[in-house]
VEXMARMI-236646 format. One record per residue (C-alpha): x, y, z. Coordinates in pm, whole numbers, padded with zeros to 5 digits, always signed. Example, Ala and Ser with C-alpha at 12.3 -4.5 7.8 and 13.67 -1.06 7.14 Angstrom:
REM VEXMARMI-236646
+01230-00450+00780/+01367-00106+00714/
This chain:
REM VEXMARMI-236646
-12211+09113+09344/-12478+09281+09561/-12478+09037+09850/-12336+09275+10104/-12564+09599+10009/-12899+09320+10016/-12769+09229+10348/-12709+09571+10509/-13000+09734+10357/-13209+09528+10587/-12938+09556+10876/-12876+09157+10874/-12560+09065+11048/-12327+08792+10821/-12373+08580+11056/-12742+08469+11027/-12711+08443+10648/-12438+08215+10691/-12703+08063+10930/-12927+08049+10684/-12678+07889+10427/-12563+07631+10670/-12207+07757+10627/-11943+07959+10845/-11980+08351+10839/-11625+08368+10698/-11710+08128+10432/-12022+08417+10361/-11846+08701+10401/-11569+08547+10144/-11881+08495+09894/-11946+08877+09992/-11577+08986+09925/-11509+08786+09613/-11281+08576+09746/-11500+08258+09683/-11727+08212+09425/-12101+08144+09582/-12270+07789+09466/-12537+07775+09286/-12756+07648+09507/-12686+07882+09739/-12779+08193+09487/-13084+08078+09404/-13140+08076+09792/-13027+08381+09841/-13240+08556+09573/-13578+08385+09731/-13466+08525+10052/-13414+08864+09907/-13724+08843+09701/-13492+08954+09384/-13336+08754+09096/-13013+08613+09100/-12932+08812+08761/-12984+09142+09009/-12750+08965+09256/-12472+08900+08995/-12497+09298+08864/-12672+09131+08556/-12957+09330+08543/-13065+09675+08758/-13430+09537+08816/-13481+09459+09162/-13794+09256+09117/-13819+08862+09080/-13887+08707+08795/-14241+08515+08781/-14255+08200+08930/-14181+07904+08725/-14555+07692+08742/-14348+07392+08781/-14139+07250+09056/-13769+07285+09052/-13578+06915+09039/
């Protein structure tokens, strides 16, 4: 995953992205380390926050870029 090079590009500490996630930083940095496996909910999160998809996040893709927002609301 990409969660730790999204984070340090833009010099964010683990600790307010855990902040963000309402978790513990170790809890974060164990999604960062592949020790834990990251919830969904939480992805999704993460790739609004980045401004990226989660398919770039998971090393699906190379494409930075979001995709287009969905016209309707999420459930």
């Amino acid at each position: 995953m990409r969660l730790k090079d999204l984070r340090e590009d833009r010099d964010i500490p683990q600790r307010e992205i855990a902040n963000l996630l309402n978790i513990r930083q170790n809890t974060y940095s164990q999604y960062e380390n592949g020790q834990r496996q990251i919830p969904i909910d939480a992805l999704i999160l993460l790739s609004e926050f980045y401004n990226t998809s989660v398919d770039y996040i998971l090393e699906i893709t190379d494409q930075k870029q979001p995709y287009p927002k969905n016209k309707s609301p999420r459930k």
